[in-house]
N, C-alpha and C positions, 0 to 999 in steps of 0.2 A: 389258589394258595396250596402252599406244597408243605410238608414237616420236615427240617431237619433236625436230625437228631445224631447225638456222640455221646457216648459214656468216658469222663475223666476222673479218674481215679473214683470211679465204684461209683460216682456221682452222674444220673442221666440225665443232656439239657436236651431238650425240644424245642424248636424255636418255628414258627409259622412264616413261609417267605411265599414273597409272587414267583410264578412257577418258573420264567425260567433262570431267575436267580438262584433258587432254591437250586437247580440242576447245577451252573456255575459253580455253587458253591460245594455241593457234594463232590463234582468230578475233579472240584482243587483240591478238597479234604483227602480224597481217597489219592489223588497222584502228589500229595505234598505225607501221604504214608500214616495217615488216620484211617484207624481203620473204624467205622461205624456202625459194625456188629457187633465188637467188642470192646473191652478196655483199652483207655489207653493212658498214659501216664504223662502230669504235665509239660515233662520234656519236649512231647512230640508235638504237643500243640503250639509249645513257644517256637519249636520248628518251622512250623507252617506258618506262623504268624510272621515271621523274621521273612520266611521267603517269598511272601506276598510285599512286603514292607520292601523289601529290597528292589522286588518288579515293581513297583508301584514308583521309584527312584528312582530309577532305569526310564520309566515312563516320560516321567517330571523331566529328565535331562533331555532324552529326546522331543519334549513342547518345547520346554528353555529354546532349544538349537533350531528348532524350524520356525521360529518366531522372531530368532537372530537373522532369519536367513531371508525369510518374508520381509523383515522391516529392512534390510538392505538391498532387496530389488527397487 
């Protein structure tokens, strides 16, 4: 088990993950522009939230489509 942790707005959370989620998660936090030595302000986290939400979308369209494509062979 690994710690992540972010400070938002002055507030520090910590949260315990299996290790390599825990890395997952930090290397989308830091390249969706969290940074997790320091502060950072709600904005940026509804940022990263929206741009995982959005790939996660992206994701769901392309099953939709290869499920279209499967059931038609």
């Amino acid at each position: 088990m690994k710690k992540v942790a972010l400070t938002v707005s002055g507030n520090r959370y910590e949260i315990k993950l299996e290790d390599e989620f825990a890395d997952f998660v930090n290397k989308d936090l830091q390249e969706a522009g969290i940074a997790l030595d320091r502060d950072n302000n709600p904005a940026a986290l509804l940022k990263a939230y929206l741009r995982l939400a959005k790939q996660n979308n992206s994701y769901e369209d392309e099953i939709e489509l290869l499920i279209e494509t499967l059931d038609g062979l």
